[in-house]
N, C-alpha and C positions, 0 to 999 in steps of 0.2 A: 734728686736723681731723675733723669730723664727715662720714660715709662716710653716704651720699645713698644713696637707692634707685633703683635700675633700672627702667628703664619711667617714669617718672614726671619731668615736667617742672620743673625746681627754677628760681623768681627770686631770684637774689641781689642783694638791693639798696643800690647804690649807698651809700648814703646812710649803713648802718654795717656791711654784707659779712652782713647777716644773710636767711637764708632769708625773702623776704617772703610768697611762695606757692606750692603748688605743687598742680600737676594731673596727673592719672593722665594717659599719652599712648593716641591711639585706636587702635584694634586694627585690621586690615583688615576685619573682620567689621564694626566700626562704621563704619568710612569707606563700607562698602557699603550699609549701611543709610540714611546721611547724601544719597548721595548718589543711591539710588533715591526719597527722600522728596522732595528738590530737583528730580529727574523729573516726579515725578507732580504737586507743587504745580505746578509751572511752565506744565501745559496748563492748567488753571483759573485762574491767577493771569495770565497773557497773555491770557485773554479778558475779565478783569474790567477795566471800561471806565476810560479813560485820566484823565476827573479823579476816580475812584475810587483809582486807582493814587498820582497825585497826592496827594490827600486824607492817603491811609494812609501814603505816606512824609513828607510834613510832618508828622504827628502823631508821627512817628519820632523827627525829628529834633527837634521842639519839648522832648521826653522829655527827649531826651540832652542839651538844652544845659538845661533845669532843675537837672540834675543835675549841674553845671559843676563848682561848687564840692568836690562829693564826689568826683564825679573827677580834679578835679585833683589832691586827696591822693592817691589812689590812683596817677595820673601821676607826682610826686613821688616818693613810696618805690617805683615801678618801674623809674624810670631817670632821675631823679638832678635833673627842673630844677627851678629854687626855683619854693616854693610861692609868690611872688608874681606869679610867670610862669601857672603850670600852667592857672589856669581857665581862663585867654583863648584859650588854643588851641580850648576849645568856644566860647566866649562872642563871639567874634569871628571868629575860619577858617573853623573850622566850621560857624557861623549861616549866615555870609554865602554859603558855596560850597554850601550843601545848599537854600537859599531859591533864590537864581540858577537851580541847575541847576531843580528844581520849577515857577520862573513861565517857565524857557524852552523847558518841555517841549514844549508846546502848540507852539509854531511849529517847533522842532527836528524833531517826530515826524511832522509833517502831508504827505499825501501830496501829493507834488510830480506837479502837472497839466503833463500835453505835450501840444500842439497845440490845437487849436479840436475842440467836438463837432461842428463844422456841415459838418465833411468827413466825418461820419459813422461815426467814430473814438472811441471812450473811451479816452486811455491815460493811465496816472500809474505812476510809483512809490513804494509801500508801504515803508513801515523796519520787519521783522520782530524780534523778537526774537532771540538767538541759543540764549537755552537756557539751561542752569546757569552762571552767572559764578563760575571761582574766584580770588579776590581774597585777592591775599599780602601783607597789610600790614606797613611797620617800627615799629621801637621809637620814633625819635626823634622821630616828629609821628605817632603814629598815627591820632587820630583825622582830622587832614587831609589823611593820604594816601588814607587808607580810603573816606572820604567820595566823591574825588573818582569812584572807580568805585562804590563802593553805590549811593549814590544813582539817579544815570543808568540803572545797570544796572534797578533793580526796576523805575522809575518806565516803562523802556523795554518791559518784562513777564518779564524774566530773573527769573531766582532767583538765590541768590547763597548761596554755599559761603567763609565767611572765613576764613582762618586769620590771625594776629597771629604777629612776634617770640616768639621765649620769654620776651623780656623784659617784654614789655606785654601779658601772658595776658587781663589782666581786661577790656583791649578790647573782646575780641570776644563775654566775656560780658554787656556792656552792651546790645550791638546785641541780641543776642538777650532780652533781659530786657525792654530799652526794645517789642521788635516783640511780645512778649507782654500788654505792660501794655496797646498799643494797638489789639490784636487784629487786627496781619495776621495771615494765615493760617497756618497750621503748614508748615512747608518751605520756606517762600517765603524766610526767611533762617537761616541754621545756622553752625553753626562748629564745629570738630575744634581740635585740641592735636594735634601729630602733628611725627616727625621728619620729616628732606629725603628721606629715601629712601620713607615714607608719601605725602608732599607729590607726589616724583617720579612715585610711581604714581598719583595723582591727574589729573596734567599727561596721563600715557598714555591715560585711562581716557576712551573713547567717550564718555561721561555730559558731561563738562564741555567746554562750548561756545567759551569765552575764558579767558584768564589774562590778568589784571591783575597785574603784580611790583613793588614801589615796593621799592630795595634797591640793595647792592655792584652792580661790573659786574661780577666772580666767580658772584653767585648770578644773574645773566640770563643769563650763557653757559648755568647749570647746567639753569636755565628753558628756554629754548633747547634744549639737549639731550637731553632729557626729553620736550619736543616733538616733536623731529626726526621720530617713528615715525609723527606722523600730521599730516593738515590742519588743526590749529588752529591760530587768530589768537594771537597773548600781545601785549600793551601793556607795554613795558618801560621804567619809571621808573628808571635809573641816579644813576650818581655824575658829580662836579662837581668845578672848580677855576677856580672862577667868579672873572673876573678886573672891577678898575674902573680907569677912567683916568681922574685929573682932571687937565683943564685949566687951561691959566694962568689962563682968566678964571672959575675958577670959584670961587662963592661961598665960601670958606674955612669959616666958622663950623658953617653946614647940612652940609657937607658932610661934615667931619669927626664929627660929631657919628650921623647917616647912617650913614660906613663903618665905625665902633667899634662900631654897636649889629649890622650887618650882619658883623663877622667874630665878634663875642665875644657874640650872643645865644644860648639854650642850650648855653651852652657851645661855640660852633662847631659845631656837630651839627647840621648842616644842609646837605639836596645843595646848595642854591643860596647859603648862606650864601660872605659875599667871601672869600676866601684868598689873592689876591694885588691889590696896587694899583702902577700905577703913575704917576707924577706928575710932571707939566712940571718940568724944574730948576729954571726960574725962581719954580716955588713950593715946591721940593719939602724946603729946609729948613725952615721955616714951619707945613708941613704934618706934618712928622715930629713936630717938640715938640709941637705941637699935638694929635696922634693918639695920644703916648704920655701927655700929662699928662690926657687925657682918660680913657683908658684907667685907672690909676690908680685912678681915680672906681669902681672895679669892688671889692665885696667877697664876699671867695668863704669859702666855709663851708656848717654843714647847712643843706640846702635847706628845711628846714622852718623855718627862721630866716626870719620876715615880713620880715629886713632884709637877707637874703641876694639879692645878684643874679650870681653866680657861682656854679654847683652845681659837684659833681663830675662826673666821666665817666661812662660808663655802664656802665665797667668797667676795672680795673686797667691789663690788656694793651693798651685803648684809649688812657690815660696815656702807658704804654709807649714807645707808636708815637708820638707827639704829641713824647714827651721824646725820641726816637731821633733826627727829623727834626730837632728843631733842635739837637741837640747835634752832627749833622753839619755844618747851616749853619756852626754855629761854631766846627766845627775846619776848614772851609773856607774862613773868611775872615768870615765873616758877623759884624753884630756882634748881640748880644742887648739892648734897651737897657731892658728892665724888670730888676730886681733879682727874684725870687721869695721874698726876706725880709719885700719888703712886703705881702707875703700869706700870713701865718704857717699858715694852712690849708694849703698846700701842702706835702705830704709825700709823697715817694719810696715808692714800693711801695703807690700806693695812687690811686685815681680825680682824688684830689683835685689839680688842676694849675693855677696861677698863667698869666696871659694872659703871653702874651709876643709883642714886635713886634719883628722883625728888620729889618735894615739892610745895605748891603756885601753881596745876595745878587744870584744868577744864575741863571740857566733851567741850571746843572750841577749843581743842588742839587734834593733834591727835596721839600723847603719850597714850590719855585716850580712844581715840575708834578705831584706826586704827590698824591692827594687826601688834604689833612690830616684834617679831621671833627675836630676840638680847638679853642683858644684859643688860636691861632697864625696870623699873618697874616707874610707879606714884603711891602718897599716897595722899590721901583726907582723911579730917577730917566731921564727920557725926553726925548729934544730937541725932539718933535714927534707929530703926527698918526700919520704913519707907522710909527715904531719903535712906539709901542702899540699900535697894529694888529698889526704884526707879532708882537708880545707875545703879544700877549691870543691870538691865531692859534695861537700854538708849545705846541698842549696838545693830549691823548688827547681832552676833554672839548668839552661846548659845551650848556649847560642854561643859564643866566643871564650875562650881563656889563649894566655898567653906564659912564657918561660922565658926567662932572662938570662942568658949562659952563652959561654965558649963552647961547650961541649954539644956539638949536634947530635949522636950519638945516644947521648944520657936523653936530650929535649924530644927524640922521638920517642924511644921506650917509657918516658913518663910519662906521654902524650898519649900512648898507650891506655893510661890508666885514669887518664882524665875524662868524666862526662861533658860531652862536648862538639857541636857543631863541627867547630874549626876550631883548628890549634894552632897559634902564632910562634916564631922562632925569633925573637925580636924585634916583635913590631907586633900593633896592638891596630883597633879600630877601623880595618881596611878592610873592603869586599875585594877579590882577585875575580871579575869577570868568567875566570877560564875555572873556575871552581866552585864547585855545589852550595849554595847560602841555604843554611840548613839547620836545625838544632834539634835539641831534646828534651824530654819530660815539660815544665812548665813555657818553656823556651817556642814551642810550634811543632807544625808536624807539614811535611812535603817539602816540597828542595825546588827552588831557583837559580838562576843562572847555570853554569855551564854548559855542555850539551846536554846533560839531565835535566835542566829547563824546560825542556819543550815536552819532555814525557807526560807532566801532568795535565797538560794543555792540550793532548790530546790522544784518542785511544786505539790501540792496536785493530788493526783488521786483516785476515790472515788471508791468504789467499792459494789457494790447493786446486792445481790445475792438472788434468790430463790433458797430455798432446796428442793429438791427431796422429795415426800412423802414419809414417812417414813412406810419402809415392814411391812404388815399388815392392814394397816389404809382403810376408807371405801375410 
């Protein structure tokens, strides 16, 4: 085994366990310099005017999606999804939530007028800035989690302090590379390479205004606590075990088709990605052959294989855990109904994991409540309306659930009743830019994207004017 050096941040990738990069970790002496530079950009970059601000982060982002295709490779051998996946997380997520937030700034930022001036009154409330954003982006969609606080955050007149995963370093040197080609300002975005306990003192440190977390609900406690010692805001993007019910009358074909791409797309590596479904009896044999022979359709191998649409993990122990939970299922009673011979890439001691869909499972297994992040889905069979409510209800989590039905109607009033982010009406796994990315109880707390986006980024300032008597008056 080759013995790695200290201090310095090593990517093992995925793809063949070989050192893909690695970065010297910053020193406090640099995190202090990082983040007095983010200081002092921040008062001249909050006064440069709002479609200036504008301007410079679309040129940003126009950068980073040109450069799609290269970083997609680089996405690839950092953590593992096949290259025929990887560009479109820019070319697509990424375009569309970095443009949205940009043409909504205008109405978003605009000061909200109170009252009439003809009572001799000017009041409105201003949206400030709050100061240095530090933004803790993950591995498994980096550029789309990252986006949704960057963008907002600059465009709003923050700076912004990134740090990225160890696994996806090269991230956050994009951002930075892309905002020098396009000449914002120096400080106005940065990034560190830095351990949790760096990170920690970061969270304490007076300088930084908000925390932005996209991650575990382990590392938002840890966000959280880190915090505790003073007044700042943190936006905490958590974990999932996003559940879907389909209905009897719901379209079979779309459907199925739908829930396969939403539990087995990157590899299951997704908060919002489905993990459990469950499904009317009355369709629910039907639906099972149907999800497993589609399923099948998946071939897993190196991601650098233009024909691969199955990568590995993103790490060994991630396999691991994925192979732990269902081997429990199914000494529990569960059944397994994919073979993992038909996916000879699949080898033991190693990232690379065959999908598998279980059967015969229960809410005592924790297939059914524990957050997988793998190529592993359960399905239960349901008599009705109710027991999937109650389902979908019996979880730590609440980021995404979805309903599978003709009846729209029925799909809102049980939407209704579901704890839950967002509620999908056939269709699973998608962010809608023009809509609040939000969840509950273990799931996160503060809201991204839409024009509620920018609230947390920055805070009200009221402003209660008398007018001067107006020339003439007694």
């Amino acid at each position: 085994m080759t013995e790695l050096a200290t201090g310095v941040q090593h990517t093992i990738s995925p793809v063949d366990g070989s050192v893909y990069v690695s970065r010297p970790l910053a020193t406090p002496a640099q995190i202090d310099v990082v983040l007095a530079s983010a200081v002092a950009a921040q008062r001249s970059w909050r006064r440069t005017g709002l479609d200036e601000r504008v301007r410079m982060v679309r040129a940003l982002a126009e950068w980073i999606t040109d450069q799609a295709d290269e970083i997609g490779q680089e996405l690839t051998w950092q953590m593992g999804r096949p290259i025929a996946h990887s560009p479109f997380e820019i070319k697509r997520g990424f375009q569309e939530r970095a443009a949205y937030m940009a043409d909504a700034a205008q109405g978003a930022l605009a000061d909200l007028a109170v009252g009439d001036e003809a009572t001799g009154l000017r009041r409105f409330i201003r949206r400030e800035p709050l100061g240095v954003v530090l933004v803790l982006a993950p591995w498994n969609y980096p550029y789309l989690c990252s986006v949704n606080a960057i963008v907002p955050a600059l465009i709003a007149g923050n700076t912004v302090v990134l740090k990225v995963a160890a696994q996806t370093p090269l991230v956050a040197e994009r951002y930075t590379a892309g905002a020098a080609a396009v000449g914002l300002p120096e400080g106005v975005i940065q990034y560190v390479h830095a351990d949790h306990e760096s990170v920690g003192r970061m969270i304490g440190d007076e300088r930084v205004g908000f925390v932005a977390f996209t991650g575990s609900v382990s590392g938002g406690h840890a966000v959280q606590q880190a915090a505790s010692a003073r007044f700042v805001a943190t936006g905490l993007e958590l974990g999932g075990k996003d559940p879907a019910y389909v209905r009897a009358d719901a379209p079979l074909g779309s459907t199925v088709a739908e829930l396969v791409d939403g539990a087995f797309f990157n590899a299951g590596q997704s908060c919002c990605g489905v993990e459990r479904i469950y499904v009317h009896r009355d369709r629910y044999a039907e639906f099972v052959d149907a999800f497993v022979e589609s399923t099948r359709c998946y071939r897993l191998g190196n991601p650098l294989d233009a024909e691969v649409t199955l990568g590995p993990l993103v790490r060994e122990s991630a396999a691991a855990f994925v192979r732990g939970q269902i081997a429990e299922a199914v000494a529990r009673g569960g059944r397994a109904l994919l073979d993992p011979t038909g996916f000879p890439a699949d080898r033991a001691g190693t990232p690379y994991l065959a999908p598998q869909v279980l059967t015969d499972v229960d809410h005592g297994m924790r297939i059914m409540t524990e957050e997988t992040f793998g190529p592993a889905v359960g399905i239960m069979a349901v008599d009705g309306d109710d027991e999937a409510v109650r389902l979908m209800n019996d979880s730590a989590y609440g980021l995404t659930a979805s309903i599978w039905t003709d009846d729209v109607e029925a799909a809102v009033a049980i939407g209704d009743r579901v704890e839950t982010g967002t509620w999908y009406l056939n269709r699973c796994d998608y962010l809608d830019p023009r809509l609040a990315w939000t969840g509950v109880k273990d799931s996160g707390r503060g809201c991204t994207l839409s024009t509620l986006g920018f609230d947390a980024l920055t805070r009200p300032k009221s402003f209660h004017l008398r007018l001067p008597a107006t020339r003439g008056s007694s």
